[in-house]
Backbone of each chain as nested JSON, in Angstrom:
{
  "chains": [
    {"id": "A", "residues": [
      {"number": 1, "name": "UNK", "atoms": {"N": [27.648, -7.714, -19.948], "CA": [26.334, -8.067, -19.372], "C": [26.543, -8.866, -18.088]}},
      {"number": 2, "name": "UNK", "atoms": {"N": [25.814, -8.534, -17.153], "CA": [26.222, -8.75, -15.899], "C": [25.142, -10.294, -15.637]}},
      {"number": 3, "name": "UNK", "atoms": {"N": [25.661, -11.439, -14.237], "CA": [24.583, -12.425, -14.23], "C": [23.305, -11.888, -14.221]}},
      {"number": 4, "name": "UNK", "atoms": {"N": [22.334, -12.977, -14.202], "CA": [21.132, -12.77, -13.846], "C": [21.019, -14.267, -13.819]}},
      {"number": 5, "name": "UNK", "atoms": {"N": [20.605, -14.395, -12.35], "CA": [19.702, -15.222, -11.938], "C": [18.626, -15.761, -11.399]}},
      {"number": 6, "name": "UNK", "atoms": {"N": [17.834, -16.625, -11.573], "CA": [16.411, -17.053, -11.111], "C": [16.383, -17.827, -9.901]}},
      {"number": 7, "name": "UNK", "atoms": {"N": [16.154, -17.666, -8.99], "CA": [16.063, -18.623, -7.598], "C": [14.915, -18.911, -7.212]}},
      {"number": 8, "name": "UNK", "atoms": {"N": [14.715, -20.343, -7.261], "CA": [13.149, -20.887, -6.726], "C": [13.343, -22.248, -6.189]}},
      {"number": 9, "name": "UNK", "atoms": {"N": [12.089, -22.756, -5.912], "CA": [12.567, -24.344, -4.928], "C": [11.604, -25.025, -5.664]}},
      {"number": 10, "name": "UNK", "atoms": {"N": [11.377, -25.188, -7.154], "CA": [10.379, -25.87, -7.545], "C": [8.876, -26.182, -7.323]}},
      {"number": 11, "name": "UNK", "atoms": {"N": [8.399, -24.879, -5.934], "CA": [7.31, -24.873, -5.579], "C": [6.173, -24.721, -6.956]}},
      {"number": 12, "name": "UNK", "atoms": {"N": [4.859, -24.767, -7.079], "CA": [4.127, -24.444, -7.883], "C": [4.203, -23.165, -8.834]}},
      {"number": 13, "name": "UNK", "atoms": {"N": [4.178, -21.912, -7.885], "CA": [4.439, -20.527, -7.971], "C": [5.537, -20.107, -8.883]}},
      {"number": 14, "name": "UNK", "atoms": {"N": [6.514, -20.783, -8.207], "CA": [8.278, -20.769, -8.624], "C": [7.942, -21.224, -10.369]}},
      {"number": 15, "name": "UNK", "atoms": {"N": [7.687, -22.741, -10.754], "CA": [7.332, -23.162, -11.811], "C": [6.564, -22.132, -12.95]}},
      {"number": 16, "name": "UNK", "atoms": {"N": [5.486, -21.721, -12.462], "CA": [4.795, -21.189, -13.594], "C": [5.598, -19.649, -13.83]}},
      {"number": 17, "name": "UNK", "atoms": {"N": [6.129, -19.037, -12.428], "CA": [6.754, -17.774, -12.45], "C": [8.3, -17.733, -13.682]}},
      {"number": 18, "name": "UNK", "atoms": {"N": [8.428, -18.831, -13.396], "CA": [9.502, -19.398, -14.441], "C": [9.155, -19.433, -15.858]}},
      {"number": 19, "name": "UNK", "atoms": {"N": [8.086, -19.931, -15.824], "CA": [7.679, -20.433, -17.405], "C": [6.779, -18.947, -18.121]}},
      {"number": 20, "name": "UNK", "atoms": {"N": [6.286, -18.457, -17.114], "CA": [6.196, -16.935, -18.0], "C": [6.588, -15.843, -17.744]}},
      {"number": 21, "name": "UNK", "atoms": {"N": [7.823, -16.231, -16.973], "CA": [8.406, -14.442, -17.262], "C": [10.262, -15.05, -17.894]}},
      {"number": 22, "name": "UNK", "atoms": {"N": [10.556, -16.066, -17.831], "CA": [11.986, -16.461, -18.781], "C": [11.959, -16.184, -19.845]}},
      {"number": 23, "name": "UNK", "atoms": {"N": [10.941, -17.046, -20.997], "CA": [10.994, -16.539, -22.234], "C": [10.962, -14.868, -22.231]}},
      {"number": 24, "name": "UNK", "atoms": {"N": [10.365, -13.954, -21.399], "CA": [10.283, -12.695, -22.25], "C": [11.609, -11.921, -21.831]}},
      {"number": 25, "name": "UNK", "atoms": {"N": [12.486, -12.274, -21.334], "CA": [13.71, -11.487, -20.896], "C": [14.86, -11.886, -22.138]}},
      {"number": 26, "name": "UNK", "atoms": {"N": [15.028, -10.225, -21.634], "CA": [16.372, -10.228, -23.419], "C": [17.872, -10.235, -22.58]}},
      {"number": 27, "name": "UNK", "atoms": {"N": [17.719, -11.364, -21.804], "CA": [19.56, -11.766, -21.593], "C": [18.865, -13.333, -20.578]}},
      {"number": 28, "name": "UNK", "atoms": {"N": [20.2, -13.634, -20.509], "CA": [20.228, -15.216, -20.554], "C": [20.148, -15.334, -19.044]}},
      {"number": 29, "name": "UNK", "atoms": {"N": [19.112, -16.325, -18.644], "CA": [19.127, -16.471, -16.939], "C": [19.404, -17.877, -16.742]}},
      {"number": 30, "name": "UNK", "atoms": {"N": [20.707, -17.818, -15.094], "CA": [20.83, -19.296, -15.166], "C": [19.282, -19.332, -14.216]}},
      {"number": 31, "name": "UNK", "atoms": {"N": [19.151, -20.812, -13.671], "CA": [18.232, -21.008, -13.179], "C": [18.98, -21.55, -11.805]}},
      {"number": 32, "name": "UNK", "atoms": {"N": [18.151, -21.231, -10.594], "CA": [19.136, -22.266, -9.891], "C": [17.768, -22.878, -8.403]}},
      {"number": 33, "name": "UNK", "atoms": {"N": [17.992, -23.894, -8.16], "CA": [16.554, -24.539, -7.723], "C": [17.241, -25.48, -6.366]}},
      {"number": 34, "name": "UNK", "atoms": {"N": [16.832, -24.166, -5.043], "CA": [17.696, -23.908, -3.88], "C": [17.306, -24.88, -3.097]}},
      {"number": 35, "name": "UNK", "atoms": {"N": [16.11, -25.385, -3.676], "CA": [15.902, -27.163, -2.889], "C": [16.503, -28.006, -3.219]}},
      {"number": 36, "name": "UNK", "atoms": {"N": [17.233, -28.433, -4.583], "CA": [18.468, -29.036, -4.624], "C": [20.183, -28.321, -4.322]}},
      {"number": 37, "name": "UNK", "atoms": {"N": [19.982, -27.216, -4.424], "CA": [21.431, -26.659, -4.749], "C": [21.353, -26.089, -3.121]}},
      {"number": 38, "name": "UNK", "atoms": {"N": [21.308, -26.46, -1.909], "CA": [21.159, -26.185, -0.716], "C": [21.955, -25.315, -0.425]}},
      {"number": 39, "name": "UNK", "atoms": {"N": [23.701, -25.428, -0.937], "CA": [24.609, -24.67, -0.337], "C": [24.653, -23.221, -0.747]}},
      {"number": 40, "name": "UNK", "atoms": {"N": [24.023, -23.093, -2.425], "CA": [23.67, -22.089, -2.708], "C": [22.615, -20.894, -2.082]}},
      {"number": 41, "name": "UNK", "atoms": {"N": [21.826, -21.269, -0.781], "CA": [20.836, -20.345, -0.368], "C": [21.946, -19.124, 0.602]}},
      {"number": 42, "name": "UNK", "atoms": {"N": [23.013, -19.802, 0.532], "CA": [23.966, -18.341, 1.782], "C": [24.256, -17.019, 0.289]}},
      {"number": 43, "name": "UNK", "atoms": {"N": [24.357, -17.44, -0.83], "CA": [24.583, -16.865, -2.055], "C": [23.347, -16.1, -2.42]}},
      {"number": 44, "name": "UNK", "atoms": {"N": [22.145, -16.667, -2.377], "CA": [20.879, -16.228, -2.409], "C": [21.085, -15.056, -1.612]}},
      {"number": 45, "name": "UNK", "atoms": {"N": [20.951, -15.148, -0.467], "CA": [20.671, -14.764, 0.643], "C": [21.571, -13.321, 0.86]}},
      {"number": 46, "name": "UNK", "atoms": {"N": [23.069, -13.749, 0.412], "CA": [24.241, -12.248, 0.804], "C": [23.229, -11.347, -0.888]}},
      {"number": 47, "name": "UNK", "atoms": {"N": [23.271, -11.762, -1.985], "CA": [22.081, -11.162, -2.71], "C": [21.079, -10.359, -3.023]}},
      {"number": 48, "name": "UNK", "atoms": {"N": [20.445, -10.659, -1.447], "CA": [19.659, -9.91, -0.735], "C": [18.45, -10.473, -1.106]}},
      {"number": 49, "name": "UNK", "atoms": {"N": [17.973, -11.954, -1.93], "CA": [16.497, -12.859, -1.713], "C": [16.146, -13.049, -0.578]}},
      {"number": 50, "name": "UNK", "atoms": {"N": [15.244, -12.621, -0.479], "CA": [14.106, -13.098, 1.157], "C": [13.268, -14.121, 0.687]}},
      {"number": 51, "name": "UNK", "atoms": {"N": [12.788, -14.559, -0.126], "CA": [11.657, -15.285, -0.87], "C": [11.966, -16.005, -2.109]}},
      {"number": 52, "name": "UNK", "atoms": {"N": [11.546, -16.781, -2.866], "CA": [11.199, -17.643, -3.698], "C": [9.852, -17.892, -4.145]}},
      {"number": 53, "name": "UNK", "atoms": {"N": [9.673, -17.747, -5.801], "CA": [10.699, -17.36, -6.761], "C": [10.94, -16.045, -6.957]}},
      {"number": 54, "name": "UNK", "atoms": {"N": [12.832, -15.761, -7.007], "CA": [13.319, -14.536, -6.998], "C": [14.269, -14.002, -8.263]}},
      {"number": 55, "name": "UNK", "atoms": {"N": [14.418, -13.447, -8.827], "CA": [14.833, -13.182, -9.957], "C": [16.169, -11.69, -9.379]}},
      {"number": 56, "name": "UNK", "atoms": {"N": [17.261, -12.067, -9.326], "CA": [18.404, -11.336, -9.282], "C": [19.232, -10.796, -10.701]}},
      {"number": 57, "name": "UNK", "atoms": {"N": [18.958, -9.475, -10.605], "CA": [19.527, -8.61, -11.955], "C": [20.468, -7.523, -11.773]}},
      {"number": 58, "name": "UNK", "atoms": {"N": [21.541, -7.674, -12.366], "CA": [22.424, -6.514, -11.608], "C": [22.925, -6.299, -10.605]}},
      {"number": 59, "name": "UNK", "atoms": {"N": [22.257, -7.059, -9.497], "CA": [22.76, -6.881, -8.164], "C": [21.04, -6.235, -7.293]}},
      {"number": 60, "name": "UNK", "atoms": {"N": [20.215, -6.353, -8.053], "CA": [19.105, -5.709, -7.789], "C": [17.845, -6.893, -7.798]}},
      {"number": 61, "name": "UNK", "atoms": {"N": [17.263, -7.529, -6.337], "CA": [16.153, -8.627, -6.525], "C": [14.962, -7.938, -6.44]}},
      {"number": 62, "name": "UNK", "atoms": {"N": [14.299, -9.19, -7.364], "CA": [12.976, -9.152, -8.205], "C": [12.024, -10.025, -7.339]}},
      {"number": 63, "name": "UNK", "atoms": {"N": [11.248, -9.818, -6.254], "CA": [10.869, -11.245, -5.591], "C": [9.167, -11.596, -6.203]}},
      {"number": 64, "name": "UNK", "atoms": {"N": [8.941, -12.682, -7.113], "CA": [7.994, -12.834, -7.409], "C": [6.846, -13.691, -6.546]}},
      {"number": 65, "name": "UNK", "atoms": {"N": [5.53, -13.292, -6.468], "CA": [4.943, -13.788, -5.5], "C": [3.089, -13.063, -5.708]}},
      {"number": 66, "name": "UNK", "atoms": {"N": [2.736, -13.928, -4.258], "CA": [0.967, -12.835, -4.053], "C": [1.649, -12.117, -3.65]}},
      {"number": 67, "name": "UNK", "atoms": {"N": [1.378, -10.598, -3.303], "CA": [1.335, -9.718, -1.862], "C": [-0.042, -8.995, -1.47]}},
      {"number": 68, "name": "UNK", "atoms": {"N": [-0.207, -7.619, -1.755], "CA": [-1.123, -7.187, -0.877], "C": [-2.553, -7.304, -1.875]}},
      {"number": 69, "name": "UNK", "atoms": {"N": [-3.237, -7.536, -1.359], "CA": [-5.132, -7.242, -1.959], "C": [-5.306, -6.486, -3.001]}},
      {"number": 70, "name": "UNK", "atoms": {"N": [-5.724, -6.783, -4.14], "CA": [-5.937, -5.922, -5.074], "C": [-7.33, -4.921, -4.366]}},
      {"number": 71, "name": "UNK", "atoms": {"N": [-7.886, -5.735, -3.253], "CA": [-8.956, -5.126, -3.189], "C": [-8.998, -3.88, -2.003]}},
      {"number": 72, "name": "UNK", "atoms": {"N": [-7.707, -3.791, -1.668], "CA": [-6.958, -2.617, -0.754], "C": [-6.971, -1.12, -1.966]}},
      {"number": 73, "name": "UNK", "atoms": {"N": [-7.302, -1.413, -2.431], "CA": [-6.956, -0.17, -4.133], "C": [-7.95, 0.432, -4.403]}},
      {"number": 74, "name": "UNK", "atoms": {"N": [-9.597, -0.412, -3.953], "CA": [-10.962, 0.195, -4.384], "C": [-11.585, 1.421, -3.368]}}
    ]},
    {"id": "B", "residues": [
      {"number": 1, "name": "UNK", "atoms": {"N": [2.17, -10.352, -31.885], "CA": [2.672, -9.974, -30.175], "C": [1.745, -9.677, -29.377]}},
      {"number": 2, "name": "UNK", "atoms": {"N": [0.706, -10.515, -28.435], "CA": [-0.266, -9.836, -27.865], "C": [0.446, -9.076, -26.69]}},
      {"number": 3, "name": "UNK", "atoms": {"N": [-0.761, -8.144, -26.181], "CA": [-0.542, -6.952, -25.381], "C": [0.008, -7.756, -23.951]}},
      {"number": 4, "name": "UNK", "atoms": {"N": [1.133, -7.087, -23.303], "CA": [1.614, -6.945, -22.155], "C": [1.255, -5.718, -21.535]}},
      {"number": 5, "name": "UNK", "atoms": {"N": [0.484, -6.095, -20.48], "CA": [0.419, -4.695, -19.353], "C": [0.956, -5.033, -18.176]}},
      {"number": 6, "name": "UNK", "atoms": {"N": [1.562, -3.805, -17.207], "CA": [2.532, -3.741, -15.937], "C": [1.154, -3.136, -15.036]}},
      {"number": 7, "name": "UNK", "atoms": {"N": [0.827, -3.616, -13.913], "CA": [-0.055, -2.731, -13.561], "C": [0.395, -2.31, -12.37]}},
      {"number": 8, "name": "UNK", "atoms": {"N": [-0.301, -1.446, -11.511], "CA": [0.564, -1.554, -10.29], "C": [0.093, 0.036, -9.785]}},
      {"number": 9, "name": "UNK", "atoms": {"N": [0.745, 0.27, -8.302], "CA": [-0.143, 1.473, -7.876], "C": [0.594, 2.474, -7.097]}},
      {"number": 10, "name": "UNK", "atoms": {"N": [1.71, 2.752, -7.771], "CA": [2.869, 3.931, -7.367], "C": [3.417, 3.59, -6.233]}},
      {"number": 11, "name": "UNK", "atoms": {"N": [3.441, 2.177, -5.234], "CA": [3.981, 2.257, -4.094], "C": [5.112, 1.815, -4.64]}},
      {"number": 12, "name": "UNK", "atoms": {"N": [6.258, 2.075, -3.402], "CA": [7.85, 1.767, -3.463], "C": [8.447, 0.435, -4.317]}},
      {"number": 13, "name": "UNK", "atoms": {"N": [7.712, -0.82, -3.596], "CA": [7.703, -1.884, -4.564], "C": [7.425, -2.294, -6.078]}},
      {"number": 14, "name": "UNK", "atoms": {"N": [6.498, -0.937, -5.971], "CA": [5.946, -1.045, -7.314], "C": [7.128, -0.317, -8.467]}},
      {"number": 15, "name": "UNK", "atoms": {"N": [7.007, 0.698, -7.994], "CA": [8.351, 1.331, -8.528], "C": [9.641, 0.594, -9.177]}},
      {"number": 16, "name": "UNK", "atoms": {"N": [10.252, 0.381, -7.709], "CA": [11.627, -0.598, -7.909], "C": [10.885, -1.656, -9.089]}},
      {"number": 17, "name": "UNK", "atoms": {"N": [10.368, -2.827, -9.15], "CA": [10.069, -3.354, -9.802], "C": [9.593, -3.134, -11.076]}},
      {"number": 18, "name": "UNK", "atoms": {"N": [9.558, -1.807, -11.159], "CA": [9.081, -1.549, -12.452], "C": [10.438, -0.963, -13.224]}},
      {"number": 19, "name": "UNK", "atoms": {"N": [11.089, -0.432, -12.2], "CA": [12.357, 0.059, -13.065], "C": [13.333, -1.144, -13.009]}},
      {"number": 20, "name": "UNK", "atoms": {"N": [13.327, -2.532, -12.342], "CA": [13.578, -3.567, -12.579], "C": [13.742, -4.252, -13.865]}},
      {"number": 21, "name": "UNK", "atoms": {"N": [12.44, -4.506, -13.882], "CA": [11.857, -5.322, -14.685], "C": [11.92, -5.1, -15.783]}},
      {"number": 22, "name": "UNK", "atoms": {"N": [11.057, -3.746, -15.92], "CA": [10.614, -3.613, -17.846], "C": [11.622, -3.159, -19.033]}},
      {"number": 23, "name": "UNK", "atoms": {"N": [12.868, -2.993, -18.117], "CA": [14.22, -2.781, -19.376], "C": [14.749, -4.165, -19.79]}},
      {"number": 24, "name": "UNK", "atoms": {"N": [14.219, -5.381, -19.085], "CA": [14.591, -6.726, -19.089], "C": [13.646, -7.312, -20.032]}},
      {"number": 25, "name": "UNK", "atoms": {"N": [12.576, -7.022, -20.493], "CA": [11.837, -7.27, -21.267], "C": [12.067, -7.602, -23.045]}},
      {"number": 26, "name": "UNK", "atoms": {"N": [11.469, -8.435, -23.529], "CA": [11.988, -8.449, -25.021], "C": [10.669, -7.565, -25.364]}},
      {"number": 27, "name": "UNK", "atoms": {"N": [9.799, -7.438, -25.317], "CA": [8.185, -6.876, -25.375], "C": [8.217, -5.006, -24.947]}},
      {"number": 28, "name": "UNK", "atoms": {"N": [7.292, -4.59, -25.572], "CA": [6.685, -3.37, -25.508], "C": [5.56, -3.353, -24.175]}},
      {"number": 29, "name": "UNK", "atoms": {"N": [5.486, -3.246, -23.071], "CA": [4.261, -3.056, -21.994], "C": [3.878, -2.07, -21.368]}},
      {"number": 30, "name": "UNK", "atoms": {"N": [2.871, -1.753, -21.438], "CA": [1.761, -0.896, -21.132], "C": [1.91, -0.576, -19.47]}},
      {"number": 31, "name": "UNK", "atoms": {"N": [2.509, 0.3, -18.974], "CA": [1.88, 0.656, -17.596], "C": [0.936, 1.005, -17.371]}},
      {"number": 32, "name": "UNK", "atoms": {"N": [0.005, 0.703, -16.237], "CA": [-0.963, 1.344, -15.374], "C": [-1.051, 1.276, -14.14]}},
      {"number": 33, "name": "UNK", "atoms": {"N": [-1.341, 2.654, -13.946], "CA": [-1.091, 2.797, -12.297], "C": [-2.425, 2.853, -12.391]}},
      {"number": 34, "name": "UNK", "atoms": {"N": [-2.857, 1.755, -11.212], "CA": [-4.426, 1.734, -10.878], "C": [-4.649, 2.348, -9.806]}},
      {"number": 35, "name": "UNK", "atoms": {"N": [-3.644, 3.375, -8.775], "CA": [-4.401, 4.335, -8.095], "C": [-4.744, 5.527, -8.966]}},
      {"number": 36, "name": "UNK", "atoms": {"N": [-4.222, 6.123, -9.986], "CA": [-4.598, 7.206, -11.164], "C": [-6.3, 6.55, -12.001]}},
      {"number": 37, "name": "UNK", "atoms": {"N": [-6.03, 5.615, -12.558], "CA": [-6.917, 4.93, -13.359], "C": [-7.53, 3.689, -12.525]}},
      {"number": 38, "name": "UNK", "atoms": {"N": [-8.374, 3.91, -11.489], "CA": [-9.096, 3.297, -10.953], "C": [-10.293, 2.309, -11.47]}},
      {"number": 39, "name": "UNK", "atoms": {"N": [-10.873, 2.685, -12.781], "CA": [-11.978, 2.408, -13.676], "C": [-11.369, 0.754, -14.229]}},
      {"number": 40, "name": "UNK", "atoms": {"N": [-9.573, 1.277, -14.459], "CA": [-9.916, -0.379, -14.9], "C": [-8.883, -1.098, -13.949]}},
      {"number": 41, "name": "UNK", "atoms": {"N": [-9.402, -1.063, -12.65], "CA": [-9.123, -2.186, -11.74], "C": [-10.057, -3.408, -11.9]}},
      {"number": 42, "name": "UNK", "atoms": {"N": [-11.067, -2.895, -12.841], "CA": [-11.997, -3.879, -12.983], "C": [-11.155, -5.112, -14.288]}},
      {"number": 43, "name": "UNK", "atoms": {"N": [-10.904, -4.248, -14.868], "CA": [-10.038, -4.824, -16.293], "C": [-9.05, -5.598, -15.587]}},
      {"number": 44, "name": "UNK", "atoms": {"N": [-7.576, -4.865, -14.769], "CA": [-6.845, -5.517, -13.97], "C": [-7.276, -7.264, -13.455]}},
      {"number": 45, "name": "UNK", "atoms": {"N": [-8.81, -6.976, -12.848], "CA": [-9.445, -8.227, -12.162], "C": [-9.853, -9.09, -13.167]}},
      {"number": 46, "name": "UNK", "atoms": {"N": [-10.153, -8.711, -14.038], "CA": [-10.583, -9.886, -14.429], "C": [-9.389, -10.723, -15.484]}},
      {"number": 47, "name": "UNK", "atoms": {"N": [-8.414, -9.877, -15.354], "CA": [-7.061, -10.818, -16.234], "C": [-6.737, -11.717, -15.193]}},
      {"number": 48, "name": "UNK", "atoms": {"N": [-6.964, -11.654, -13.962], "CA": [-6.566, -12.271, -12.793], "C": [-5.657, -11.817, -11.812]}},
      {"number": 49, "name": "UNK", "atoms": {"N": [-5.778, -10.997, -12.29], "CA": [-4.578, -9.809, -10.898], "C": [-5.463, -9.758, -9.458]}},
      {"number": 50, "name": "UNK", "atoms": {"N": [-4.294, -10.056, -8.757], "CA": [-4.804, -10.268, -7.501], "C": [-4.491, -9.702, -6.602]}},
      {"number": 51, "name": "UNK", "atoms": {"N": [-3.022, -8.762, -6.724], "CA": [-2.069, -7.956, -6.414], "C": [-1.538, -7.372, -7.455]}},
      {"number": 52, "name": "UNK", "atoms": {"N": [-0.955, -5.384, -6.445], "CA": [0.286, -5.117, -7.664], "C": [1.412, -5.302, -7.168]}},
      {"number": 53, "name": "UNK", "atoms": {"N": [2.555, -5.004, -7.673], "CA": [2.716, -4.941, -9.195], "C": [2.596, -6.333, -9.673]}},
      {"number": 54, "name": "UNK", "atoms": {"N": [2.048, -6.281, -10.839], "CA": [2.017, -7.379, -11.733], "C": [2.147, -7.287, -13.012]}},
      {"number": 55, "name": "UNK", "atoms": {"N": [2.042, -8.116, -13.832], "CA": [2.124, -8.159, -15.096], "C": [1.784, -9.021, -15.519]}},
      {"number": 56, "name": "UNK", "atoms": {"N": [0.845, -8.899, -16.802], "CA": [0.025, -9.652, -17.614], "C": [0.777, -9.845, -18.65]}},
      {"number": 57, "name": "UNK", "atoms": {"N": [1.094, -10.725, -18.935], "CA": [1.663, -11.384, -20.258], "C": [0.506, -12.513, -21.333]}},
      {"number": 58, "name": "UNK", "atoms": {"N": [0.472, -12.382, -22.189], "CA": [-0.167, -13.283, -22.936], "C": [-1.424, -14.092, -21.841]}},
      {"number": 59, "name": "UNK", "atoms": {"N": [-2.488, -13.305, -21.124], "CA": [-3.374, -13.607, -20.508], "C": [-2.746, -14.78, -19.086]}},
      {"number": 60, "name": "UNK", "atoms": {"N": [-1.368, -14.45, -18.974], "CA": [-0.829, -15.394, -17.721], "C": [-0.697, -13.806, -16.713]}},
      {"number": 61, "name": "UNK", "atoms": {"N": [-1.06, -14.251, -15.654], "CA": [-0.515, -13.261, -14.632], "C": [0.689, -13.352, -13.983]}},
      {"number": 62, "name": "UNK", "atoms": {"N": [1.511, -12.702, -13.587], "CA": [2.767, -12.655, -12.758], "C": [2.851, -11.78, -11.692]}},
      {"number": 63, "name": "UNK", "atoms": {"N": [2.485, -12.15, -10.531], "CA": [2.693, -11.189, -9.38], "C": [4.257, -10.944, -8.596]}},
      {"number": 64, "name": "UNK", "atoms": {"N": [3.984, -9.798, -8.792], "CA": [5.303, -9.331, -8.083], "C": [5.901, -9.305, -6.92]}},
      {"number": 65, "name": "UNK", "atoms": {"N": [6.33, -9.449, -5.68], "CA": [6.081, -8.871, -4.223], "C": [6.954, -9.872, -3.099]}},
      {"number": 66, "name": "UNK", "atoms": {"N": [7.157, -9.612, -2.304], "CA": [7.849, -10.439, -1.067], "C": [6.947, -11.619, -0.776]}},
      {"number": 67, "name": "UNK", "atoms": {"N": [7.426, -12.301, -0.803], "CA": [6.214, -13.924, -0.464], "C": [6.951, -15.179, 0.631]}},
      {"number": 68, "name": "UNK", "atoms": {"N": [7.113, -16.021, 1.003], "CA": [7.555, -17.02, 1.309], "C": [9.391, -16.647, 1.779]}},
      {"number": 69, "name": "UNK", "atoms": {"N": [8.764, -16.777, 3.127], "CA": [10.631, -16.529, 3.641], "C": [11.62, -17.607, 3.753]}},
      {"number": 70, "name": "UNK", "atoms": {"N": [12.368, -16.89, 2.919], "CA": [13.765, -18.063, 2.751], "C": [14.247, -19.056, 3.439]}},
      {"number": 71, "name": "UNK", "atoms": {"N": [14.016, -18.483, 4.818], "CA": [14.579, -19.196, 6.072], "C": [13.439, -20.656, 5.975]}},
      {"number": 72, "name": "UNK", "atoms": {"N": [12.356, -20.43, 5.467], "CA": [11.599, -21.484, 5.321], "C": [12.345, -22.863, 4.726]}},
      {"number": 73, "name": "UNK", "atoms": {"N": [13.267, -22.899, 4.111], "CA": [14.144, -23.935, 2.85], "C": [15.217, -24.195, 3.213]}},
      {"number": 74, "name": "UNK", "atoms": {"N": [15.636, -23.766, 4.62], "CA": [16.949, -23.999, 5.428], "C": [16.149, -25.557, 6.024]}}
    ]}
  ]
}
């Protein structure tokens, strides 16, 4: 089983994105919180995270966030 | 186990993230593509989806998508 890690800066977003999508994943995520761990964002970054909070699996990022209008769809 | 739904609307992001995500899951979730099933974008809205892809977990929303650039935390 390959890492998986969570990258966020403790923003609001980051927090709750944390608290409901960790519990439902079936393998173990470190956490790592790039507003303290500074040197870690070049690691983030070769990764391929653009954003925070980002969830790295496999080698494959997850970037959690708003994006476009739900109301672009009607 | 209440219901988990993935919602989301066949674009590229949506995709990747869906073939991301939902093998990472401990849970059973429901896709919907709300450009096919348009009727319940209304349903979508009122769980609080604001964007796709997302996912509803236990009445918490989780949006998916590029947000906040990294370079911001340098």
């Amino acid at each position: 089983m390959s890492k998986t890690v969570y990258y966020h800066a403790g923003c609001p977003v980051c927090v709750e994105a944390e608290r409901a999508l960790l519990p439902l994943l079936n393998r173990e995520v470190e956490v790592v919180h790039l507003g303290e761990q500074s040197p870690r964002v070049a690691e983030a970054e070769a990764a391929g995270v653009k954003s925070v909070p980002a969830l790295v699996v496999d080698g494959q990022v997850l970037h959690l966030n708003f994006g476009a209008a739900l109301a672009d769809l009607k």
